[in-house]
DSSP file (Angstrom, degrees, kcal/mol; ACC not computed):
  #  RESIDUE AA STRUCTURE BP1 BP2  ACC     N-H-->O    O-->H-N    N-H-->O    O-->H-N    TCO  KAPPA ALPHA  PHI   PSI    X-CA   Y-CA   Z-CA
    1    1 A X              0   0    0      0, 0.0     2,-0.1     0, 0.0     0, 0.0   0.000 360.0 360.0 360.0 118.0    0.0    0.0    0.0
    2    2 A X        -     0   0    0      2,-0.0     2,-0.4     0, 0.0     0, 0.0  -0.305 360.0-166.1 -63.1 129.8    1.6    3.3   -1.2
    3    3 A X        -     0   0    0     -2,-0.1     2,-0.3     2,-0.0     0, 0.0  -0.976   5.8-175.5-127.1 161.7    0.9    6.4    1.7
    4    4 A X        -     0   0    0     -2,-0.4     2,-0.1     2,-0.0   118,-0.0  -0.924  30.9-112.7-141.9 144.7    1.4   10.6    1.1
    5    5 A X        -     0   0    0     -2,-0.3    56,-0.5    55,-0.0     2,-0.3  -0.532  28.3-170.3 -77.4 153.4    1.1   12.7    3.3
    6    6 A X  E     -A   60   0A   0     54,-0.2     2,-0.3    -2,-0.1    54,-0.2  -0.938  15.0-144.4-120.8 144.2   -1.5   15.0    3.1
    7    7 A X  E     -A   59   0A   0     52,-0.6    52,-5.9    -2,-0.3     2,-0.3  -0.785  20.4-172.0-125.1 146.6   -1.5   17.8    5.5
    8    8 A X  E     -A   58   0A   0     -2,-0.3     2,-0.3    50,-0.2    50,-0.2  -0.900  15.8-165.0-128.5 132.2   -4.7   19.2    6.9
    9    9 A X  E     -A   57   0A   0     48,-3.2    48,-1.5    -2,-0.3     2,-0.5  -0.954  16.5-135.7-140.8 151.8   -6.1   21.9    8.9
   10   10 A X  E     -A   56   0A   0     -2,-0.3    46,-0.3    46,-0.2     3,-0.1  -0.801  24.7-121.3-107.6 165.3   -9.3   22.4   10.7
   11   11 A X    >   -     0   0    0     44,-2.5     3,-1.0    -2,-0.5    -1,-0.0  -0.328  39.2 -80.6 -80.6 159.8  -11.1   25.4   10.5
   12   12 A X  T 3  S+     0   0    0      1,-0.2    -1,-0.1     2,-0.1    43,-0.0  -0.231 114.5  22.4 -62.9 144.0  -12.1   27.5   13.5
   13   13 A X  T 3  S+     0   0    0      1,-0.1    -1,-0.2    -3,-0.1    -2,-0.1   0.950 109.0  79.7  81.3  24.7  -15.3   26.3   15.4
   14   14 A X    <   +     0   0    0     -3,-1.0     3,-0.5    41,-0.1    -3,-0.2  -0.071  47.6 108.1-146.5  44.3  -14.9   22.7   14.1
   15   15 A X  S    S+     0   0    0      1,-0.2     4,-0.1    -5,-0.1    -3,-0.1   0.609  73.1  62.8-113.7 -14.4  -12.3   21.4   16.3
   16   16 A X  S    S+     0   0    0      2,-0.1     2,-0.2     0, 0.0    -1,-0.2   0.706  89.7  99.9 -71.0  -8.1  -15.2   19.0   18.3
   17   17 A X  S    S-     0   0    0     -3,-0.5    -3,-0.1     1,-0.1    18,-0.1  -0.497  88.5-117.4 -81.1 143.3  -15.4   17.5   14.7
   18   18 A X        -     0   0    0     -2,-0.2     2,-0.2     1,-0.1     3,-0.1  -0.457  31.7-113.2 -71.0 156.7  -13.3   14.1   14.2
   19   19 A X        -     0   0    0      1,-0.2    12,-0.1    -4,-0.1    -1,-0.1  -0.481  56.7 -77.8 -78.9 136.3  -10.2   14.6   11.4
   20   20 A X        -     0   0    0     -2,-0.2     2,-0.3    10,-0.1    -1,-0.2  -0.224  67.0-172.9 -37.9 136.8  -11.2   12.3    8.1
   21   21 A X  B     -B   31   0B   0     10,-0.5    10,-1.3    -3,-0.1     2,-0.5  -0.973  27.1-121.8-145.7 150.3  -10.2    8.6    9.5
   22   22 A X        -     0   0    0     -2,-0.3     8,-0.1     8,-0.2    97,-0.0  -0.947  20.8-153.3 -96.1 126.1  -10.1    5.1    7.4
   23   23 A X        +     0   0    0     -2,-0.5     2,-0.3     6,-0.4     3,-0.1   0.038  69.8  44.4 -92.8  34.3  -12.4    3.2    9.4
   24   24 A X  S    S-     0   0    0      1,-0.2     3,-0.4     3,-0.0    -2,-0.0  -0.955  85.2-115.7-164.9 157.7  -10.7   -0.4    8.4
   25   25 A X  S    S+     0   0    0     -2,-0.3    -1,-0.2     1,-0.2    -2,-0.0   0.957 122.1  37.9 -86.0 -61.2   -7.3   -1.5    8.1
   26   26 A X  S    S+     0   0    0     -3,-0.1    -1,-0.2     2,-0.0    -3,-0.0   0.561  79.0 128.2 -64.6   0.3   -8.6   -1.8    4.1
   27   27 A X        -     0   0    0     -3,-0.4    -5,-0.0     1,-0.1    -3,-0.0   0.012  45.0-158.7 -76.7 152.5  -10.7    0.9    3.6
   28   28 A X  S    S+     0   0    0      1,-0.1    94,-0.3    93,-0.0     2,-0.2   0.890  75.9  57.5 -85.2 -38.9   -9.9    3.4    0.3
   29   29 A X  S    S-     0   0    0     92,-0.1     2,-0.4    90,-0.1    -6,-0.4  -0.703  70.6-145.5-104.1 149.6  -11.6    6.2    1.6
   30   30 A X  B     -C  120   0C   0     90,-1.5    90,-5.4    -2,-0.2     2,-0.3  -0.961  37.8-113.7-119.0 146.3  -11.3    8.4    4.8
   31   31 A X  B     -B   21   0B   0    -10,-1.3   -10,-0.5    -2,-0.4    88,-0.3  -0.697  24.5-150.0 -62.0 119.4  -14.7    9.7    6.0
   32   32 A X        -     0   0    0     -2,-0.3     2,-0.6   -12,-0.1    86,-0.4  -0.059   7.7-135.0-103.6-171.8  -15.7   12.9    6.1
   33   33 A X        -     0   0    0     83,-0.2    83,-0.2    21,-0.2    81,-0.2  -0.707  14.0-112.0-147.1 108.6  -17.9   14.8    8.2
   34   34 A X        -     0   0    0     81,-1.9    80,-2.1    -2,-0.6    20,-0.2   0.079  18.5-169.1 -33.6 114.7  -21.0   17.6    8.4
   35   35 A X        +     0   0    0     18,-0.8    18,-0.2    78,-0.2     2,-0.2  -0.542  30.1 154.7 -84.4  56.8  -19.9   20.7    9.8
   36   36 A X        -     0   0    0     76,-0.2     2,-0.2    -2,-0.2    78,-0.1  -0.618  63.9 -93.6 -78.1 169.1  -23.4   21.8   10.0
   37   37 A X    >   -     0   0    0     -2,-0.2     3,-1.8     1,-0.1    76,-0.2  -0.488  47.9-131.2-101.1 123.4  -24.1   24.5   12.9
   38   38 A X  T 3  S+     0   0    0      1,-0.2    -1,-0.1    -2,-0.2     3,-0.1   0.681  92.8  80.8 -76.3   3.9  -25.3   21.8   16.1
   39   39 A X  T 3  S+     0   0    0      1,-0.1     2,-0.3    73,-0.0    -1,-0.2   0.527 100.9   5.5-118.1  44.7  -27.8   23.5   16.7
   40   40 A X  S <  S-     0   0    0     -3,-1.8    -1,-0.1     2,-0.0    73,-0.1  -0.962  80.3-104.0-167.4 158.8  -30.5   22.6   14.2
   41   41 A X        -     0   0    0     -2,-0.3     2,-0.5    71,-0.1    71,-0.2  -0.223  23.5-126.5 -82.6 168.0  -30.4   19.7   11.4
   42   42 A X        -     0   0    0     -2,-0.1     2,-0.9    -6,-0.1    69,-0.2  -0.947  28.2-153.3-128.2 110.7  -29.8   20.2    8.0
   43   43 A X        -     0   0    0     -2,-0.5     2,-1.5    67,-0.2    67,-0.2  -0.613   7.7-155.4-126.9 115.7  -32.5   18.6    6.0
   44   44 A X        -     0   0    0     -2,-0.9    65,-0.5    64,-0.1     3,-0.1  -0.328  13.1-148.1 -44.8  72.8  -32.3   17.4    2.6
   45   45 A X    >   -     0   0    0     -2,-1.5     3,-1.6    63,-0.2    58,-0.2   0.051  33.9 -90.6 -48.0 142.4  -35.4   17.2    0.7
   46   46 A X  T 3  S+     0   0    0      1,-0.3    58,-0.2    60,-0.1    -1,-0.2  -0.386 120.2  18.1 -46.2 117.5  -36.0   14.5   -2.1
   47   47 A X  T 3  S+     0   0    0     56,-4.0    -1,-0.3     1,-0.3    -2,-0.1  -0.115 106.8 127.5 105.3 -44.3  -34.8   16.0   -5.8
   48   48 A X    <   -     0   0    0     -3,-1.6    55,-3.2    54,-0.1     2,-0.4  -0.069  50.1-155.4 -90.5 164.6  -32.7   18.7   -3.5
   49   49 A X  E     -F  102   0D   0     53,-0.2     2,-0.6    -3,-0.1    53,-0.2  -0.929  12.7-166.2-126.9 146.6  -29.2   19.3   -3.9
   50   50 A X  E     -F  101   0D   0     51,-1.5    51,-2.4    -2,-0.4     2,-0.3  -0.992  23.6-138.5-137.6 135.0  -27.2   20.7   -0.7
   51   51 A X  E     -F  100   0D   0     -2,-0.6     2,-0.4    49,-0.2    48,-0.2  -0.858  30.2-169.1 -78.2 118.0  -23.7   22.2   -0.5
   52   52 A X        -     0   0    0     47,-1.1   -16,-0.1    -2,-0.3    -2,-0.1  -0.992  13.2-138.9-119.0 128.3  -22.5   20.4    3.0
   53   53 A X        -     0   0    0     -2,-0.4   -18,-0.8   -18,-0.2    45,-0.2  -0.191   4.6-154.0 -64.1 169.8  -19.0   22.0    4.6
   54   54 A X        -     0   0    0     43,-1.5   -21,-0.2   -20,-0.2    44,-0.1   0.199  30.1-125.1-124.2  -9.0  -16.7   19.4    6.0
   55   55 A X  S    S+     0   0    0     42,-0.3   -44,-2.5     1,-0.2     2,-0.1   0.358  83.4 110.2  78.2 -20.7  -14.8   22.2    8.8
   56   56 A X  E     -A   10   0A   0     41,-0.4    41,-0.8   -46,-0.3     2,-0.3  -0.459  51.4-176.5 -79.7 146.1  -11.5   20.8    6.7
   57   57 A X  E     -A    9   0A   0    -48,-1.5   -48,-3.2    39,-0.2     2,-0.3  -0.835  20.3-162.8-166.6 131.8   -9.0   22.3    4.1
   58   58 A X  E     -A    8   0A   0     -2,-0.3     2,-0.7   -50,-0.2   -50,-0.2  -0.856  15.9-147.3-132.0 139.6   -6.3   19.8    2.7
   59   59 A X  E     -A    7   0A   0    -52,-5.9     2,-0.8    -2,-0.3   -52,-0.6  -0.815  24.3-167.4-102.9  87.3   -2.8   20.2    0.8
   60   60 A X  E     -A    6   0A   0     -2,-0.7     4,-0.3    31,-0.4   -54,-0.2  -0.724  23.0-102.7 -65.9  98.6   -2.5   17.6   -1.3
   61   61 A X    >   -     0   0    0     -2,-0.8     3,-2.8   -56,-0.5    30,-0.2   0.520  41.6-104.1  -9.6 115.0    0.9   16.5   -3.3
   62   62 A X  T 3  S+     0   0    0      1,-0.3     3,-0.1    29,-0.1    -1,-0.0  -0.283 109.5  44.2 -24.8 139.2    1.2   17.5   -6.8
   63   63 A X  T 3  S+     0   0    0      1,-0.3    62,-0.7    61,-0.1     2,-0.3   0.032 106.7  70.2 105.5 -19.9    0.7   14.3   -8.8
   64   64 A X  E <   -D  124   0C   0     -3,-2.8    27,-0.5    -4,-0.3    -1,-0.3  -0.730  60.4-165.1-137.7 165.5   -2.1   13.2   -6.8
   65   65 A X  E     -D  123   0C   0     58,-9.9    58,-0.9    -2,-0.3     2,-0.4  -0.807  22.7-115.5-124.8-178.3   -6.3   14.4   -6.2
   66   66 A X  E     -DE 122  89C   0     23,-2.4    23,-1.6    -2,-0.2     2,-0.5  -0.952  19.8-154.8-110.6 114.0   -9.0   13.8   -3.8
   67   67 A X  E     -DE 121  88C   0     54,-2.6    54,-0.7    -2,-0.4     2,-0.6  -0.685   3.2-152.7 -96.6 139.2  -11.9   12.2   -4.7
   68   68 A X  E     -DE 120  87C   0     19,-0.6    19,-3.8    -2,-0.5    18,-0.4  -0.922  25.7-176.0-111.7 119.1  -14.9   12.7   -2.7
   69   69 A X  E     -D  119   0C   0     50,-1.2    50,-0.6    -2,-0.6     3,-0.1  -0.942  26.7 -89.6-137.8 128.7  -17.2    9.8   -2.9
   70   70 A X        -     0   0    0     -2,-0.3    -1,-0.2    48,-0.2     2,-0.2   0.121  36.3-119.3 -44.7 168.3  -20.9    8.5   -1.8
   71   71 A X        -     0   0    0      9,-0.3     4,-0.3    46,-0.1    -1,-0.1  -0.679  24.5-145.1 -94.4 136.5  -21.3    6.8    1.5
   72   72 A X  S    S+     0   0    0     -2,-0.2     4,-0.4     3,-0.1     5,-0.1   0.302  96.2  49.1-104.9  37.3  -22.6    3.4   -0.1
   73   73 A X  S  > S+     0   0    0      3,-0.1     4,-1.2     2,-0.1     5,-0.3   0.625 112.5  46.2 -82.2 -70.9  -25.2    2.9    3.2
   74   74 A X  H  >>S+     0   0    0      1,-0.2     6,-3.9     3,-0.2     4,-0.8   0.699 116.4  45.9 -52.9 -13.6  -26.5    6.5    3.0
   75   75 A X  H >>5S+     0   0    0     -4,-0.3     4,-3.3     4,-0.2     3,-0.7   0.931 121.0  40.3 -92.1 -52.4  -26.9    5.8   -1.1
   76   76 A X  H 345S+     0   0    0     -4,-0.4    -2,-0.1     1,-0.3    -1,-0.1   0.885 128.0  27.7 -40.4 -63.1  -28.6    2.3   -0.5
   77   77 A X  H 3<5S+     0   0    0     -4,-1.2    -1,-0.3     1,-0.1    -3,-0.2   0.469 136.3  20.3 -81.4  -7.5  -30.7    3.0    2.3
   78   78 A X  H <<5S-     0   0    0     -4,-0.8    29,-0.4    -3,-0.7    28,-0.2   0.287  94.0-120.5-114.2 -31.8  -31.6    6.6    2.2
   79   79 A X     << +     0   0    0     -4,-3.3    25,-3.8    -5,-0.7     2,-0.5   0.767  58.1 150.1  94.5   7.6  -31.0    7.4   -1.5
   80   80 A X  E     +G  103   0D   0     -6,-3.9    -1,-0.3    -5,-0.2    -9,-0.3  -0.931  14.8 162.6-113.5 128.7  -28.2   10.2   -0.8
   81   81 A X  E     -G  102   0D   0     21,-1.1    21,-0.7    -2,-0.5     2,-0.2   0.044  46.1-101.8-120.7 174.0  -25.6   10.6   -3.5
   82   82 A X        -     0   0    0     19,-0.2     3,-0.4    -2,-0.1    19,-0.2  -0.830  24.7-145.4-116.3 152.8  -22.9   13.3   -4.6
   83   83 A X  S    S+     0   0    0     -2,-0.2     2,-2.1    17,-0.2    -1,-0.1   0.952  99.2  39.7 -80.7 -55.9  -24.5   15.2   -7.8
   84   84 A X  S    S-     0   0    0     -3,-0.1     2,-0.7    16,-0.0   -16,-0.2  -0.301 102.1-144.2-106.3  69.5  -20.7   15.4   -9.0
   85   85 A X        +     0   0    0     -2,-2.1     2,-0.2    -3,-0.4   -16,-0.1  -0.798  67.1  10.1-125.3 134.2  -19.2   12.2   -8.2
   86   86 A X  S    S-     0   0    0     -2,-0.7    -1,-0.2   -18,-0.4   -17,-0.2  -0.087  91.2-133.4-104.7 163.9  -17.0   11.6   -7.5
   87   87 A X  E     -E   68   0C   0    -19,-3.8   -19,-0.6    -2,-0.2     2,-0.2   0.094   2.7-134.3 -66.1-173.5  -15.5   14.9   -6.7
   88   88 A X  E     -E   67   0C   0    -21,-0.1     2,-0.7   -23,-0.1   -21,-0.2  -0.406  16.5-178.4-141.3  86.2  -12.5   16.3   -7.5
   89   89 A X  E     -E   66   0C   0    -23,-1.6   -23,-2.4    -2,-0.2     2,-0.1  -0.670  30.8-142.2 -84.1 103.2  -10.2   18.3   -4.8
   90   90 A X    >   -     0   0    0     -2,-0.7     3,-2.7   -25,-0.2   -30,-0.3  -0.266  18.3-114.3 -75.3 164.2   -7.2   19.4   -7.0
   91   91 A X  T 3  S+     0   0    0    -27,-0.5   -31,-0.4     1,-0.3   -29,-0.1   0.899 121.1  48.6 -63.0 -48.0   -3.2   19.4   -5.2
   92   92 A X  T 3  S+     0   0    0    -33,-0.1     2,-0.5   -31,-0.1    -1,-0.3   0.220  83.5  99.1-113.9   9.3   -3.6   23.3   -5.7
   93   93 A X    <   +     0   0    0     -3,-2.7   -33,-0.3     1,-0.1   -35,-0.1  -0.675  37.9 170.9 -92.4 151.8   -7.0   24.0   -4.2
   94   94 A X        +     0   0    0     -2,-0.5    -1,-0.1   -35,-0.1     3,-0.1   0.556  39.1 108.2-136.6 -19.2   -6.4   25.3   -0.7
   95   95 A X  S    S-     0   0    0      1,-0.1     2,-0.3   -38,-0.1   -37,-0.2   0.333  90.4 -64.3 -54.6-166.4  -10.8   26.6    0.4
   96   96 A X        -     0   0    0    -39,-0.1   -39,-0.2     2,-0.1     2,-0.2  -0.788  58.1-114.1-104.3 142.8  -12.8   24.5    2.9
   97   97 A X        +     0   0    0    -41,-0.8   -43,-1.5    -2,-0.3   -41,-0.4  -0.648  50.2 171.6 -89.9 134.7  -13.6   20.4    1.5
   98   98 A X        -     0   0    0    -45,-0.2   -45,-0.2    -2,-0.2   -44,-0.1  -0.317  28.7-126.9-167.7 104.3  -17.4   20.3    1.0
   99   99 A X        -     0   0    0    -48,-0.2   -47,-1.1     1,-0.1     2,-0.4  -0.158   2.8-141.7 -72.9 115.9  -19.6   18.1   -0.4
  100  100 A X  E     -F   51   0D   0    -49,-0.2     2,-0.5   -51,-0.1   -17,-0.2  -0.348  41.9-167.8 -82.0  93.6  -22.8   18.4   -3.4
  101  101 A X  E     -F   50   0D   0    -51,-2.4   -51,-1.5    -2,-0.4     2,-0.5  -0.719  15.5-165.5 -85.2 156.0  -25.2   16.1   -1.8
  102  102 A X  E     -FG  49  81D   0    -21,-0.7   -21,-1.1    -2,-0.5     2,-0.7  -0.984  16.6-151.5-104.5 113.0  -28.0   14.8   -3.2
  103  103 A X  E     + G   0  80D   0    -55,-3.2   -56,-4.0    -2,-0.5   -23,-0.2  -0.871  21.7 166.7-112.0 132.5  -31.1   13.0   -1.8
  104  104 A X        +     0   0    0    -25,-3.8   -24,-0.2    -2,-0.7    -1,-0.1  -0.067  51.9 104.5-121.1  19.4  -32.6   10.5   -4.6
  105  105 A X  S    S-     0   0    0    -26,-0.2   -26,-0.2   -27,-0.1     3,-0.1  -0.005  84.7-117.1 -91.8-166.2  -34.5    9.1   -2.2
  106  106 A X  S    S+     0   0    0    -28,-0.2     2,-0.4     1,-0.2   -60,-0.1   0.505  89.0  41.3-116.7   5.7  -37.9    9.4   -1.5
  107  107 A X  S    S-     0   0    0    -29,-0.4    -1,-0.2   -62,-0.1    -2,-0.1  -0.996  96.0 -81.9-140.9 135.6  -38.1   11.1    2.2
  108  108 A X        -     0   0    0     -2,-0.4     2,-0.3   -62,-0.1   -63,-0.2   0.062  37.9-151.1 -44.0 153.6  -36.0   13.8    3.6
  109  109 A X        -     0   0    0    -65,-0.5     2,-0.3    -4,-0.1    -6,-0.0  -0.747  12.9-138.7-117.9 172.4  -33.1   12.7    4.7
  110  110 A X        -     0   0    0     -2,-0.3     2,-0.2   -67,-0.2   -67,-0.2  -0.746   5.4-147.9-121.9 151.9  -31.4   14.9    7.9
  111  111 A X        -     0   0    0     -2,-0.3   -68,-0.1   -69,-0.2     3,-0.1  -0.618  13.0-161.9-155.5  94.5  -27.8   15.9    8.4
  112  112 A X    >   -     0   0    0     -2,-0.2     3,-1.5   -71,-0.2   -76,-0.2  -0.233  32.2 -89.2 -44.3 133.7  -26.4   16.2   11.8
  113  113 A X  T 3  S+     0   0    0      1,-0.3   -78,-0.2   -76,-0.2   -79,-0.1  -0.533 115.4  14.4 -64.9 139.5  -23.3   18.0   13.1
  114  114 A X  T 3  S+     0   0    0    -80,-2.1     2,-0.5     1,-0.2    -1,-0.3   0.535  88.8 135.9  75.4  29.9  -21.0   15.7   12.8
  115  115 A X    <   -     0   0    0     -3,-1.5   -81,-1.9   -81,-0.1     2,-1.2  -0.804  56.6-107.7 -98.6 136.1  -22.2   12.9   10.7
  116  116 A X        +     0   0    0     -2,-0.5   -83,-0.2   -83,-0.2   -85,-0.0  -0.598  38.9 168.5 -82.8 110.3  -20.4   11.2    8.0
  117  117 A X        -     0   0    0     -2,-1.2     2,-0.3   -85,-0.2    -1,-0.2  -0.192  57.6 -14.9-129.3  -1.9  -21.6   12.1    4.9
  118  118 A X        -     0   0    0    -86,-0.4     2,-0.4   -48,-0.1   -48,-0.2  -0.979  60.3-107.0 161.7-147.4  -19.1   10.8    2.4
  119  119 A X  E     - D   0  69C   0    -50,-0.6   -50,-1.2    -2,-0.3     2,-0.3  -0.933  21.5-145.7-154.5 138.1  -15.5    9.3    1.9
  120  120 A X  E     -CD  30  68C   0    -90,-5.4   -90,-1.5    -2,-0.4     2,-0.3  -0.847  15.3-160.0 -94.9 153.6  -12.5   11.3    0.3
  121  121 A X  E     - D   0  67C   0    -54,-0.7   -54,-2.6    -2,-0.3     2,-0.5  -0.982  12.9-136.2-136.3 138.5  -10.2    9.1   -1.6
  122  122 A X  E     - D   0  66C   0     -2,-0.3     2,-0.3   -94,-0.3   -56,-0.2  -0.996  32.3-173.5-125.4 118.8   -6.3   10.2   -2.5
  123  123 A X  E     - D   0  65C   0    -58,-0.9   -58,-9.9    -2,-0.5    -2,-0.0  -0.909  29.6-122.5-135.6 116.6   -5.7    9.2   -6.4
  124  124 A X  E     - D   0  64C   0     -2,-0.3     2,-0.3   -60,-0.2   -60,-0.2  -0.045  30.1-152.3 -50.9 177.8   -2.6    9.4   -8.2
  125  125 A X        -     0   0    0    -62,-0.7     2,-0.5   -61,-0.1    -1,-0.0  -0.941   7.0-166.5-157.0 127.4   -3.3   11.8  -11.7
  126  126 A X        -     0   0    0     -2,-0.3     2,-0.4   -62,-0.0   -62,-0.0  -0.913  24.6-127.8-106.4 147.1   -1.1   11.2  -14.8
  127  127 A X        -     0   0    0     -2,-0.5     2,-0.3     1,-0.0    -2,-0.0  -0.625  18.2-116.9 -80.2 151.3   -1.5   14.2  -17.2
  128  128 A X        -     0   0    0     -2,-0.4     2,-1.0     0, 0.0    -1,-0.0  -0.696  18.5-153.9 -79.4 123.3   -2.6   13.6  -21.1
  129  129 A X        -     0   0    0     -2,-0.3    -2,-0.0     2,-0.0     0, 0.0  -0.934  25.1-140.3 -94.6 114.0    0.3   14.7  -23.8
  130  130 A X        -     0   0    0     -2,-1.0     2,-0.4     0, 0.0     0, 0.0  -0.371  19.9-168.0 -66.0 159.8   -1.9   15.4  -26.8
  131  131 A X        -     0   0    0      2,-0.1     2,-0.1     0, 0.0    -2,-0.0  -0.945  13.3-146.0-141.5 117.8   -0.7   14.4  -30.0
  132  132 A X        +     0   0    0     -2,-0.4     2,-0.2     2,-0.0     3,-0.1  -0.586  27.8 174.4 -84.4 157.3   -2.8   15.9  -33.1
  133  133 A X        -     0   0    0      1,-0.1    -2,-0.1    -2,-0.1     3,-0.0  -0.874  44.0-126.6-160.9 153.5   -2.8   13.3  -35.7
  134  134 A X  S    S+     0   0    0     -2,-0.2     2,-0.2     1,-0.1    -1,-0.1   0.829  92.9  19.9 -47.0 -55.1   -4.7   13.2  -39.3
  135  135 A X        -     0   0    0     -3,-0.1     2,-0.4     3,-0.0    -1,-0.1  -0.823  64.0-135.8-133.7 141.3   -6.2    9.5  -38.2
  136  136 A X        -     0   0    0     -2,-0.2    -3,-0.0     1,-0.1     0, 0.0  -1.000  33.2-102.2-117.9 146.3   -6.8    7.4  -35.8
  137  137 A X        -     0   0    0     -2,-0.4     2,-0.4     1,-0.1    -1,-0.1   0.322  41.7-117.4 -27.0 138.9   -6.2    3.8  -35.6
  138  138 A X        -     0   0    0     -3,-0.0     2,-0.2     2,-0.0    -1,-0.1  -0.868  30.4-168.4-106.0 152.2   -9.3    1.6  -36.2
  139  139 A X        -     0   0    0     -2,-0.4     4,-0.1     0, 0.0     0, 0.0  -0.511  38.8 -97.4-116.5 159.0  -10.6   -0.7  -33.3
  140  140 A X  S    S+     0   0    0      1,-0.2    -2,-0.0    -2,-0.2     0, 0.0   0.510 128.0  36.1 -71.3   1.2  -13.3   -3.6  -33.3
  141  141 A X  S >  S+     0   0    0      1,-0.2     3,-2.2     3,-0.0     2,-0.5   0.662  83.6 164.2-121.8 -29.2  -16.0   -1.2  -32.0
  142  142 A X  T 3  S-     0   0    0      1,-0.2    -1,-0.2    -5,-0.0    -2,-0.1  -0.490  72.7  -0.3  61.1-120.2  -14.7    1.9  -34.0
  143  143 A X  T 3  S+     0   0    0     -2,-0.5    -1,-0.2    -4,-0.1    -2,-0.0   0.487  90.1 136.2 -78.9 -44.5  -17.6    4.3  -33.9
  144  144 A X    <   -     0   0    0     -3,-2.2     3,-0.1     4,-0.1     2,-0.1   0.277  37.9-155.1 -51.4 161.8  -20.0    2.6  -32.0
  145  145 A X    >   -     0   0    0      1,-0.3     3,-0.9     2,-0.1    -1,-0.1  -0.271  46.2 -12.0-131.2-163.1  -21.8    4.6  -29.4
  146  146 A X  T 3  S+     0   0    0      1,-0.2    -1,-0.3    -2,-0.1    -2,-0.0   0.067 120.6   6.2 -74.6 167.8  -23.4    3.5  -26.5
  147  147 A X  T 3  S+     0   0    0      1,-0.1     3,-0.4    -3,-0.1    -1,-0.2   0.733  93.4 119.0  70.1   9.9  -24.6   -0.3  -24.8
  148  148 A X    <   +     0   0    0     -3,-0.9    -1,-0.1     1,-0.2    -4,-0.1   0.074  68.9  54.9 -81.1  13.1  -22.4   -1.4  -28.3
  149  149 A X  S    S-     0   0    0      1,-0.3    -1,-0.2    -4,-0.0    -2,-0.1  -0.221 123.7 -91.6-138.7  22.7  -20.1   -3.3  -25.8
  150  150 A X              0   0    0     -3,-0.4    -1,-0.3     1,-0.1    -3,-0.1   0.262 360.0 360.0  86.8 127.1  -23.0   -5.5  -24.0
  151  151 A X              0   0    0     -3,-0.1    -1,-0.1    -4,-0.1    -3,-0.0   0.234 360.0 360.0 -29.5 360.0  -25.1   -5.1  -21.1
């Protein structure tokens, strides 16, 4: 297993919140966590889409991102998603980590201070050299567009 550091800071007023943790000796993702104000819920309507802070801001290494990724209980059982996922917190964004929820569910869903609310994931990133070229090479699928590959 490969590690980098990432270094981390919490914002002021969020220091009762736990720091992103892997909760398994395997897990890929460390959890993140509502910084909602504790004293009222934050609740997510079916169809709504909700900007949720995390109380965090992370320096990630060049070469590498963060991806911010559903909780897969909250998407089974509740129906709560990210709109843009996963997300993508680049080496050179430095603002507070905070997550485009989604409820696709069919009953408001609630969001507590301090509840985990998604996963961040730290993913190498190779860059693309473009190459213009007249042609490209043909393939057995060529053209074909989608569901041309199987179910």
């Amino acid at each position: 297993m490969t590690k980098v550091k990432v270094k981390i800071r919490q914002l002021a007023g969020n220091e009762d919140l736990p720091l992103p943790v892997y909760m398994s000796q395997g897990a890929s993702g460390m959890d993140l966590y509502a910084a909602v104000d504790a004293d009222s819920e934050v609740s997510v309507k079916p169809g709504e889409i909700m900007l949720i802070p995390t109380g965090i801001q992370v320096a990630i290494p060049v070469g590498f991102e963060g991806q911010i990724r559903p909780r897969s209980g909250l998407a089974l059982k509740h129906g709560l998603s990210i709109v843009n996922s996963p997300g993508t917190v680049d080496s050179d964004y430095r603002g507070e980590v905070a997550v485009i929820l989604i409820n696709q569910g069919e009953q408001p869903f609630s969001i507590k201070r301090g509840d985990r609310i998604s996963q961040l994931v730290i993913s190498p990133v190779t860059h693309a050299e473009l190459e213009i070229v007249e042609e490209l090479e043909n393939t057995s699928r060529n053209q074909r567009g989608f569901g041309h590959t199987g179910t």
